[in-house]
Z-matrix of the N, CA and C atoms (Angstrom, degrees):
N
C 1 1.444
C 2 1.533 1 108.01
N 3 2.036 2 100.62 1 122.40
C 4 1.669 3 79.34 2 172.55
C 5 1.843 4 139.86 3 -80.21
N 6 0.789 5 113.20 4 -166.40
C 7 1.580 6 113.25 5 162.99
C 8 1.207 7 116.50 6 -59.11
N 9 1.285 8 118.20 7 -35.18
C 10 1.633 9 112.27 8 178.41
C 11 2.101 10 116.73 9 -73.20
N 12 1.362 11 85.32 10 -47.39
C 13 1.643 12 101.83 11 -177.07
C 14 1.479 13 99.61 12 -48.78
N 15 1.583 14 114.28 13 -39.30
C 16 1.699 15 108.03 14 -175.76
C 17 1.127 16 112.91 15 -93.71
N 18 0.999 17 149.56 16 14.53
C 19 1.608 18 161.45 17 139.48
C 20 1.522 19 107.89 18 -72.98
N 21 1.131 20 115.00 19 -59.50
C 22 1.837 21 101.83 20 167.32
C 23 1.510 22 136.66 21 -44.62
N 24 1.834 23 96.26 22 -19.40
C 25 1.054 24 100.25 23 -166.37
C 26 1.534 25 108.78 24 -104.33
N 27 1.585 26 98.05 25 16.67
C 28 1.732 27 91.48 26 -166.65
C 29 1.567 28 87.55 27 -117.63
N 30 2.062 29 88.52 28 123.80
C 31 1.618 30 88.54 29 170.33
C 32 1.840 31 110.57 30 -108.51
N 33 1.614 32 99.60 31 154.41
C 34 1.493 33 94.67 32 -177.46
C 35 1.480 34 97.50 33 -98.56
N 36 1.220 35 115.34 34 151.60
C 37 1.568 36 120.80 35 163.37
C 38 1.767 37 118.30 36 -70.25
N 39 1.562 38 115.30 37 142.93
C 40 1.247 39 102.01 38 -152.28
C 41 1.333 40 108.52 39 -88.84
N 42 1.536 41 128.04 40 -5.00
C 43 1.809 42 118.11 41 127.82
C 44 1.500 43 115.43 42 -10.24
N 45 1.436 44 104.09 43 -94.83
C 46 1.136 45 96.61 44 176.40
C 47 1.700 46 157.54 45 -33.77
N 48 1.733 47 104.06 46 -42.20
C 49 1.488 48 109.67 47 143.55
C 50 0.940 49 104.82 48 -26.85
N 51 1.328 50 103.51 49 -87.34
C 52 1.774 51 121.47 50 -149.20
C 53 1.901 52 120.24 51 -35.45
N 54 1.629 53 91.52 52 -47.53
C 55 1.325 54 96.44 53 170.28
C 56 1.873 55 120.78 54 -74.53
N 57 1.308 56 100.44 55 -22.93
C 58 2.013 57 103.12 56 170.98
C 59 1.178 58 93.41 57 -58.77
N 60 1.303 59 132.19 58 -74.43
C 61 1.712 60 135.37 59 -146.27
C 62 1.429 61 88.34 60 -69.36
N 63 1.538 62 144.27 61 -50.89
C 64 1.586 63 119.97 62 -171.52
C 65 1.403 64 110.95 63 -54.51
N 66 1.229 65 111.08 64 -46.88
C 67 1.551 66 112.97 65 -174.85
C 68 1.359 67 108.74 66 -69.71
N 69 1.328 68 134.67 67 -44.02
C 70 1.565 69 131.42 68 161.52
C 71 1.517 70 103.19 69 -44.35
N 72 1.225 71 129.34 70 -48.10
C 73 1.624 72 122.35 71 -172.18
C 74 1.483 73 110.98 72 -69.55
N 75 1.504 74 105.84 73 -46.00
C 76 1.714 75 109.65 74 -170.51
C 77 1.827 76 93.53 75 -84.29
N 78 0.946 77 146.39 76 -40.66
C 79 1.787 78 121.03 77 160.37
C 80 1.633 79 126.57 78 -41.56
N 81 1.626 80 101.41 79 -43.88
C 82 1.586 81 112.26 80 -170.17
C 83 1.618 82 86.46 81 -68.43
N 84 1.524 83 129.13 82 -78.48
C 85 1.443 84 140.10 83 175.57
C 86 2.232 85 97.01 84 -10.92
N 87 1.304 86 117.53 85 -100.02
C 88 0.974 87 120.40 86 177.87
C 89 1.669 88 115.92 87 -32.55
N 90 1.476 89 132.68 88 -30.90
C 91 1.195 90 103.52 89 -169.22
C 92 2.319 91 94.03 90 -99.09
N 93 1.160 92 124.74 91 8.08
C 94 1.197 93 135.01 92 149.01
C 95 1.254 94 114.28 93 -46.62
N 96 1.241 95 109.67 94 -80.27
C 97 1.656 96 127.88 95 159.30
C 98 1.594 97 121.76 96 -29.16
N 99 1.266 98 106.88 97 -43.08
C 100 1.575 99 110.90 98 -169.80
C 101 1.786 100 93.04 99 -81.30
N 102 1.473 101 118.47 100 -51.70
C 103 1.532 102 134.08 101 174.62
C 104 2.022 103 100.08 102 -34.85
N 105 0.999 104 96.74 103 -40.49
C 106 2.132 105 108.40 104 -160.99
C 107 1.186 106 107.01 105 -83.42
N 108 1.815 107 105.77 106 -33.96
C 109 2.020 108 104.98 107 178.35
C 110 1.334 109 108.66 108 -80.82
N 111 1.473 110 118.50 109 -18.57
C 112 1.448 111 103.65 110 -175.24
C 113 1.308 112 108.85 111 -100.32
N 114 1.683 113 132.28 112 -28.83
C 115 0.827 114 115.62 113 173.62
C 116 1.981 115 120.01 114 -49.11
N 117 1.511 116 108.09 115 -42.92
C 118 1.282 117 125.25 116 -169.85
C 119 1.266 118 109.52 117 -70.93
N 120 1.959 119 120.18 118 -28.95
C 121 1.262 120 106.04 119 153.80
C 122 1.069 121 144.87 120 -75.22
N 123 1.565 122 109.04 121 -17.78
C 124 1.596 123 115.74 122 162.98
C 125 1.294 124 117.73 123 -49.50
N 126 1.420 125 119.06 124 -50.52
C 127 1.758 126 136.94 125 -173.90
C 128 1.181 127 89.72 126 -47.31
N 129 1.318 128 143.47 127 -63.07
C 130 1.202 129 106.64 128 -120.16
C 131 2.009 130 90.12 129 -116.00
N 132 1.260 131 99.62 130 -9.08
C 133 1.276 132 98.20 131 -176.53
C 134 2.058 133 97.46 132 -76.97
N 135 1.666 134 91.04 133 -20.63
C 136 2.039 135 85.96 134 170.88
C 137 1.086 136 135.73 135 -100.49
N 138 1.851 137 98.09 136 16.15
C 139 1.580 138 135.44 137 -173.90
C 140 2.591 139 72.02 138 -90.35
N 141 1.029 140 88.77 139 -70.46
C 142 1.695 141 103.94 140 -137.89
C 143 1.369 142 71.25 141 -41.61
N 144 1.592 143 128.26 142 -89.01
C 145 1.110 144 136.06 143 -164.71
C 146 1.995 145 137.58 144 -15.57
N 147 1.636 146 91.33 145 -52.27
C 148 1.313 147 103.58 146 149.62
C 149 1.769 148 131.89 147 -44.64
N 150 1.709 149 117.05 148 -46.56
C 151 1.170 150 115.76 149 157.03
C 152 1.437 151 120.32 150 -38.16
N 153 0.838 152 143.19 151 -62.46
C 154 1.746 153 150.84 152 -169.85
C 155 1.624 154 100.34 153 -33.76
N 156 1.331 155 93.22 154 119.82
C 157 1.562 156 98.68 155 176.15
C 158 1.736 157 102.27 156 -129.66
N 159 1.305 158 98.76 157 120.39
C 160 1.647 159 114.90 158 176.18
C 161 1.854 160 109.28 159 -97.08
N 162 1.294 161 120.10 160 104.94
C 163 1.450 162 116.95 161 153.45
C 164 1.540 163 132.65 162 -112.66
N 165 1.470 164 106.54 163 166.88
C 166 1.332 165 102.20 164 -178.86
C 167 1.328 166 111.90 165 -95.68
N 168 1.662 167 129.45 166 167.76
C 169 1.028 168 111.21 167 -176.76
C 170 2.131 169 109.59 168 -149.74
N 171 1.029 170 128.88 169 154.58
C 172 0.919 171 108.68 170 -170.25
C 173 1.480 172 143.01 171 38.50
N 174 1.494 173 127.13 172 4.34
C 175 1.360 174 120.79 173 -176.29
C 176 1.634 175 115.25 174 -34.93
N 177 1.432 176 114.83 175 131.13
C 178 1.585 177 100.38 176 143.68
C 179 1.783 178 105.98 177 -154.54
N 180 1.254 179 106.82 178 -165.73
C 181 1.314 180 95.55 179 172.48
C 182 1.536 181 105.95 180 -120.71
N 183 1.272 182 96.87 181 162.11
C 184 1.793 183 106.56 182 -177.47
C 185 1.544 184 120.87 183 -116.02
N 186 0.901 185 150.95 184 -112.38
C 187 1.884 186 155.22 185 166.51
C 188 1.136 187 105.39 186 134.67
N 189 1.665 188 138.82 187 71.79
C 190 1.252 189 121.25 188 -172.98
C 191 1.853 190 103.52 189 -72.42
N 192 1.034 191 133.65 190 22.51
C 193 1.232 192 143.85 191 -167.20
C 194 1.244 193 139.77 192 178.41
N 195 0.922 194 131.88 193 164.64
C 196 1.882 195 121.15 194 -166.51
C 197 1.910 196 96.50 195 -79.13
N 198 0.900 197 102.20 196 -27.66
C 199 1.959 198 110.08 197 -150.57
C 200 1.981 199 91.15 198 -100.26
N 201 1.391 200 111.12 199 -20.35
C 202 1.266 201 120.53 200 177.87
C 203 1.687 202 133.45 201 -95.14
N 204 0.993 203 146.31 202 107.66
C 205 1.557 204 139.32 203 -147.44
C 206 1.961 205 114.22 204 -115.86
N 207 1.142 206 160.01 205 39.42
C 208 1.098 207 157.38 206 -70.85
C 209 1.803 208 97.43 207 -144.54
N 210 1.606 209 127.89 208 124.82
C 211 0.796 210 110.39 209 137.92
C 212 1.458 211 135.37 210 -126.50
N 213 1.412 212 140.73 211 166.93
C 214 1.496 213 129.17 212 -142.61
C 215 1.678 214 88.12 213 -143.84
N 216 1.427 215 94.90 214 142.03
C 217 1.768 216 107.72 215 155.55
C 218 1.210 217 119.67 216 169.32
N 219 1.395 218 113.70 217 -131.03
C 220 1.635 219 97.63 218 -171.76
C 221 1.757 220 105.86 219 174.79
N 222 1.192 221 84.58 220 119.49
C 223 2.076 222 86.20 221 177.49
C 224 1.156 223 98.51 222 -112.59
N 225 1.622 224 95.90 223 147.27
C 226 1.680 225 123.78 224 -157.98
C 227 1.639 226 90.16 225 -110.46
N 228 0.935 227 113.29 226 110.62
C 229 1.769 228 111.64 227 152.78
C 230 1.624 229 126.33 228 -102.20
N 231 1.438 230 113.42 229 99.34
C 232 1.573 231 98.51 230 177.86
C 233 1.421 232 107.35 231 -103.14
N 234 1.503 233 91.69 232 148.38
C 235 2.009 234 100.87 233 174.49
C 236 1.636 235 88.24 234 -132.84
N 237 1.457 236 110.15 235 83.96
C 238 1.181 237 115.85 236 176.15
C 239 1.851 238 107.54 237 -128.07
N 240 1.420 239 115.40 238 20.12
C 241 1.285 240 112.28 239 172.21
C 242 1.516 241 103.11 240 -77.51
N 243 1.472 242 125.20 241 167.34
C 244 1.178 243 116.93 242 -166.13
C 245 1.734 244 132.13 243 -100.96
N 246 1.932 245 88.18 244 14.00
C 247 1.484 246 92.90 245 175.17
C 248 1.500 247 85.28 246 -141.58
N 249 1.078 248 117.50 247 63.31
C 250 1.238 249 142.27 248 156.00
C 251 2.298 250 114.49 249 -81.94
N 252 1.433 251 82.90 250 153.44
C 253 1.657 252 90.24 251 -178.39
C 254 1.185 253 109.96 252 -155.64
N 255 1.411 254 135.69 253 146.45
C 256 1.225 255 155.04 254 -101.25
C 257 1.872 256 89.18 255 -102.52
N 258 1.505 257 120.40 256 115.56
C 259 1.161 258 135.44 257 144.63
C 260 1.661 259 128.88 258 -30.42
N 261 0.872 260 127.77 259 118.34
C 262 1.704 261 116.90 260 -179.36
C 263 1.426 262 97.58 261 -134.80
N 264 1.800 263 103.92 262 176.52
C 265 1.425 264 108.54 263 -174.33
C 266 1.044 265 131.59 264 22.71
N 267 1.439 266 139.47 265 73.73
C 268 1.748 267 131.26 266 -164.74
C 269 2.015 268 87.91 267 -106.09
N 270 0.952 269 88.53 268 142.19
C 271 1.330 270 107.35 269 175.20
C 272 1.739 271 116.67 270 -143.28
N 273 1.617 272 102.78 271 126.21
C 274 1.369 273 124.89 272 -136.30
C 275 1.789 274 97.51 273 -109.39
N 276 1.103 275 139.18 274 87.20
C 277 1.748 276 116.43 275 -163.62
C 278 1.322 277 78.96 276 -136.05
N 279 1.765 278 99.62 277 122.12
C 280 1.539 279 147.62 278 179.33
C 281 1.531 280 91.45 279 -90.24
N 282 1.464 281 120.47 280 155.59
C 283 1.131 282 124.40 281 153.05
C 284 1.686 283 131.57 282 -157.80
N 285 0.560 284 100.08 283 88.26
C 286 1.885 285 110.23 284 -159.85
C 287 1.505 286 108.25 285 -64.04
N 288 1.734 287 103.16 286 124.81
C 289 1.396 288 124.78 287 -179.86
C 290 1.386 289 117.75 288 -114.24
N 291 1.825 290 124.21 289 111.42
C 292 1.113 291 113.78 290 176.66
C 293 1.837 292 121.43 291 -79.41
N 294 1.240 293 122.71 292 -152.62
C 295 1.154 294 117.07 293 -177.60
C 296 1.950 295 110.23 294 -77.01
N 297 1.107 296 98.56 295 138.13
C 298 1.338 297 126.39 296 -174.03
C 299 1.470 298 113.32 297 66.26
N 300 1.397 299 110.96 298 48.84
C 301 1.370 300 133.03 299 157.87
C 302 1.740 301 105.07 300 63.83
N 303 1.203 302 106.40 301 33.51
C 304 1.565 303 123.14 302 142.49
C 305 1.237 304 148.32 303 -3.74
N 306 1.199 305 134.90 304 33.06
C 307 1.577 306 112.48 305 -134.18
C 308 1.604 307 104.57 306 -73.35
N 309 1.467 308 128.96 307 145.08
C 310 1.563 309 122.36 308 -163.68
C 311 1.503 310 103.77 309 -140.97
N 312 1.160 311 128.77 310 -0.89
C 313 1.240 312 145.58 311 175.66
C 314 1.561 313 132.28 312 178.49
N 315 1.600 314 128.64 313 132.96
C 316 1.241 315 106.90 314 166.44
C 317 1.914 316 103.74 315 -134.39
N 318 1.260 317 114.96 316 144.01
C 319 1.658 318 139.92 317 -167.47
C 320 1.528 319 117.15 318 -107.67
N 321 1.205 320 127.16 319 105.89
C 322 1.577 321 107.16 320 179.56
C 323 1.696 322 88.91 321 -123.59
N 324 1.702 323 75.18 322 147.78
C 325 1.727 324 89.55 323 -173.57
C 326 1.485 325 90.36 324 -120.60
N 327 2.063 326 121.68 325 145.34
C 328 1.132 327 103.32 326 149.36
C 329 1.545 328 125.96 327 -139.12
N 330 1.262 329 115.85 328 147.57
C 331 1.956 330 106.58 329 -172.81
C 332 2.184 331 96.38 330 -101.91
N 333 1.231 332 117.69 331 146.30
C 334 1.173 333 115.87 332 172.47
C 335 1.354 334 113.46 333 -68.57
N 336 1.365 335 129.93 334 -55.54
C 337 1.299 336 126.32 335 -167.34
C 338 1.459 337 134.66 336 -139.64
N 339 1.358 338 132.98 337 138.68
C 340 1.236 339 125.49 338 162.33
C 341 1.278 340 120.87 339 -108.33
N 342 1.098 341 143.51 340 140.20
C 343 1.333 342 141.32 341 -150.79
C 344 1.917 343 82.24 342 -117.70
N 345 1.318 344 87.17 343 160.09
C 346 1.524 345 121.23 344 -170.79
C 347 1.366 346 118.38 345 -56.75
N 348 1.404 347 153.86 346 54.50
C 349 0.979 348 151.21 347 171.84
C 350 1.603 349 121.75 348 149.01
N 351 1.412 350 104.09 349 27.08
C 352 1.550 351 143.51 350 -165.18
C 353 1.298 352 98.15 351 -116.80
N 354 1.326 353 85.32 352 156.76
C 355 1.810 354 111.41 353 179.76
C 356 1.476 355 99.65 354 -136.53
N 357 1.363 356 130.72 355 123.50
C 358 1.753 357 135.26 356 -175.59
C 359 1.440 358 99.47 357 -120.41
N 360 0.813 359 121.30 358 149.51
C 361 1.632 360 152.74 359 164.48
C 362 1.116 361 123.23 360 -100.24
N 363 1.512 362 127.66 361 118.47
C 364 1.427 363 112.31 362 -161.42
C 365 1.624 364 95.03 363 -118.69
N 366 0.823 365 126.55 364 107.34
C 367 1.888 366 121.38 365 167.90
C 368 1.620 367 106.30 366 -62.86
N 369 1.588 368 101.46 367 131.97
C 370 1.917 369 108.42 368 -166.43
C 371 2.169 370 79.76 369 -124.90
N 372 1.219 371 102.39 370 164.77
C 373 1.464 372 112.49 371 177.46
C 374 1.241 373 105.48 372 177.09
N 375 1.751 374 103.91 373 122.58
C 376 1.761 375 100.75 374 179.18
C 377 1.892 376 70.12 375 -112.74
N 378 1.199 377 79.41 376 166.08
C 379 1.616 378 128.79 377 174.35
C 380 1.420 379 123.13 378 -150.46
N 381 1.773 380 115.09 379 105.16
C 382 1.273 381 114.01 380 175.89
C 383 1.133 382 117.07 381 -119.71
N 384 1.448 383 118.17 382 142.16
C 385 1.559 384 133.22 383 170.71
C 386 1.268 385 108.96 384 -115.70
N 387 1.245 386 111.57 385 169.88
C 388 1.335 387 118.87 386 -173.91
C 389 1.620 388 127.00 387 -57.18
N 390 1.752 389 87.83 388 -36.51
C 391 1.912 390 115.00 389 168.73
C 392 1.368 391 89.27 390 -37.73
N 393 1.083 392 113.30 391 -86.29
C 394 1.632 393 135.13 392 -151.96
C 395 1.690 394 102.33 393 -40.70
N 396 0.948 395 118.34 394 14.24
C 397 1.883 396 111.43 395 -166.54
C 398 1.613 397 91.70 396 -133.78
N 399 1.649 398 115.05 397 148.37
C 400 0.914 399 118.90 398 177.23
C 401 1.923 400 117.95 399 -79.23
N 402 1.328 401 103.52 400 -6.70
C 403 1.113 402 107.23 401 175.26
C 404 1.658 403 103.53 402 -161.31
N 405 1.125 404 114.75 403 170.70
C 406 1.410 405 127.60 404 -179.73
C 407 1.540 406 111.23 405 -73.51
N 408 1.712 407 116.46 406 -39.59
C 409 1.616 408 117.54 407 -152.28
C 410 1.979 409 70.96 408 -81.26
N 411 1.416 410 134.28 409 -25.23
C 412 1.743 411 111.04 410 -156.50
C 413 2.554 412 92.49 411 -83.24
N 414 1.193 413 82.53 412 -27.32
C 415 1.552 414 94.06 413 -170.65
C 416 1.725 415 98.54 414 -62.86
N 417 1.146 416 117.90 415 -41.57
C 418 1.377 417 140.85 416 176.85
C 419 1.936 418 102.41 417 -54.27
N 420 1.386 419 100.48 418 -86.89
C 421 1.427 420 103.01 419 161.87
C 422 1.635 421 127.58 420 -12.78
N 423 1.112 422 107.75 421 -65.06
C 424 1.612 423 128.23 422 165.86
C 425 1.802 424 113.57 423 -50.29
N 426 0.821 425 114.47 424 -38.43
C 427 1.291 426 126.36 425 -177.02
C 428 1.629 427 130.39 426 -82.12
N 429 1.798 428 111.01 427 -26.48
C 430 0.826 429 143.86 428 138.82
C 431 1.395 430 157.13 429 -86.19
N 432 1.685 431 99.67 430 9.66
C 433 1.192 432 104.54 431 -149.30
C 434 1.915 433 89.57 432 -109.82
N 435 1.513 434 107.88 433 136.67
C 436 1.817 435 112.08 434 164.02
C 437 1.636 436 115.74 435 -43.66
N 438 1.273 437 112.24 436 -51.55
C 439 1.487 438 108.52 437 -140.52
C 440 1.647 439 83.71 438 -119.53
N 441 1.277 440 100.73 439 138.17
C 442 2.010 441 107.37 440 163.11
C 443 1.454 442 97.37 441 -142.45
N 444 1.208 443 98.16 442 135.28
C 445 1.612 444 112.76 443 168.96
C 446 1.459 445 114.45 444 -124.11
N 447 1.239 446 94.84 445 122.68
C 448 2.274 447 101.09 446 171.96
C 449 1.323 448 96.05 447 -106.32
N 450 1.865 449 99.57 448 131.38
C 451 1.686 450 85.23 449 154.68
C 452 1.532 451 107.36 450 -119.93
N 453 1.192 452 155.95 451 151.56
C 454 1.162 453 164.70 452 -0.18
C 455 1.689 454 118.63 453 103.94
N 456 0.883 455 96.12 454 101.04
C 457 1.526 456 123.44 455 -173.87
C 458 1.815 457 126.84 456 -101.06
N 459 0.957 458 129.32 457 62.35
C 460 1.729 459 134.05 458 -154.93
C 461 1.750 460 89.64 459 -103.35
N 462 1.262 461 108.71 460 125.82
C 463 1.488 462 133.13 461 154.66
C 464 1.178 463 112.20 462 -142.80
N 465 1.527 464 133.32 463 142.16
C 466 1.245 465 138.87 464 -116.14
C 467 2.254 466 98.63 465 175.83
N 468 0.983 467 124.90 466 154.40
C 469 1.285 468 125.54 467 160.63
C 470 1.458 469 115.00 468 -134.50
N 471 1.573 470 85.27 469 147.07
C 472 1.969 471 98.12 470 -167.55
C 473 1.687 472 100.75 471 -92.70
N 474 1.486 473 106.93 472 117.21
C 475 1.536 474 111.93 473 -177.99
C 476 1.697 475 107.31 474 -54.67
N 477 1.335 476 118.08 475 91.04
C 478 1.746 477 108.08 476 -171.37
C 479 2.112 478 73.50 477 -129.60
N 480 2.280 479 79.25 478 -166.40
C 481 1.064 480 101.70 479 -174.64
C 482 1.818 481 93.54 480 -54.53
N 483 0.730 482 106.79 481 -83.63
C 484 1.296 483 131.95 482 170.14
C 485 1.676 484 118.97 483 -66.20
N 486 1.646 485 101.11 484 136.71
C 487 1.785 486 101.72 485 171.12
C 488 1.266 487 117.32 486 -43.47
N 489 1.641 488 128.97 487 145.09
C 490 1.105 489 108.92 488 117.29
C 491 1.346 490 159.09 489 -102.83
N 492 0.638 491 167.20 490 -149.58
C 493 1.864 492 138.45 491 148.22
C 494 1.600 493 107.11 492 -143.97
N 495 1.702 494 117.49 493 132.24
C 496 1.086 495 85.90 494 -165.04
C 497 2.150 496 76.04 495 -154.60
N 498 1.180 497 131.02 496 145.84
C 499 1.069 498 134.38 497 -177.85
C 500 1.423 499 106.20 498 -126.19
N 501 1.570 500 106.12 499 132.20
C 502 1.766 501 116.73 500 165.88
C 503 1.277 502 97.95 501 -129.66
N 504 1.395 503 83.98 502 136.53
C 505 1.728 504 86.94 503 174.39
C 506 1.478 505 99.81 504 -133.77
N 507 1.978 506 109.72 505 136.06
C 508 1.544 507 127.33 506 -166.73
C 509 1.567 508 97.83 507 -110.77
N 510 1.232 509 114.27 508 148.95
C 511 1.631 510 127.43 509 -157.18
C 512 1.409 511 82.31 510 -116.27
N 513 1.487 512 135.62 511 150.27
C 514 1.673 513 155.84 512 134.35
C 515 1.148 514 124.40 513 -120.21
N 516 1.145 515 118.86 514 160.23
C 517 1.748 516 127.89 515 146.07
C 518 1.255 517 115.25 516 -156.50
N 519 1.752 518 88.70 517 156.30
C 520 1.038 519 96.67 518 -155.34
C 521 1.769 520 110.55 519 -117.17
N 522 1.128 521 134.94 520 123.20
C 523 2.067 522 109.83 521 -160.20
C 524 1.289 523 81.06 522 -113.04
């Protein structure tokens, strides 16, 4: 006898239906539901996230000395939209490019937290000496050079159920 012939021959009592198809309906029903909370929690956690506005502020450069090279400024992070939630770990990595895309230094700064409806100010500051260079002719370069470009690297986590992680990175220069 095959497999099919003995499957034809098996009847279920119609109890039983009845209770397959509820439980087929109330699983399908619930995983609808489960499909609708996450979509709606994604939204809105890419509603909050989107608010975050990162600026720069004041850049310039300084030299309190011939042997000394300095630059100064300040990124503004506000999480002041109003369904906003608490900022953590922000991590700040500067990286200074001389002419013909150079790389001559990189700086990471980090603050733990911004709380929910705040605006923080982060003070950034390179300071170079000659130490700091792998050689004199690249310290030299730097010292002489027209054009410097930093670009700016901010990753940061959104206090949710769950992390998020999310990186922007803002381009400058500075002549």
């Amino acid at each position: 006898m095959s497999l099919s012939e003995t499957l034809s021959n098996v009847k279920f009592k119609e109890e039983s239906k009845s209770l397959r198809k509820f439980l087929s309906v109330l699983i399908l029903i619930i995983l609808i539901i489960g499909y609708i909370v996450f979509i709606g929690y994604t939204s809105y956690v890419s509603a909050s996230v989107g608010g975050i506005r990162i600026d720069l502020k004041d850049f310039e450069d300084t030299q309190p000395d011939n042997e000394t090279i300095g630059i100064e400024g300040s990124v503004i992070v506000k999480n002041t939209h109003w369904y906003s939630s608490d900022i953590t770990d922000i991590e700040i990595k500067m990286t200074l490019y001389g002419e013909d895309d150079l790389k001559l230094k990189t700086k990471t700064v980090k603050k733990d937290i911004i709380p929910r409806l705040k605006k923080s100010e982060i003070d950034l500051d390179f300071d170079f000496t000659e130490e700091d260079f792998d050689s004199l002719a690249d310290f030299q370069d730097l010292n002489s050079t027209d054009e410097l470009e930093i670009k700016f690297s901010v990753s940061l986590k959104y206090a949710y159920i769950y992390e998020i992680y999310f990186e922007i990175t803002l381009e400058t220069e500075l002549d």
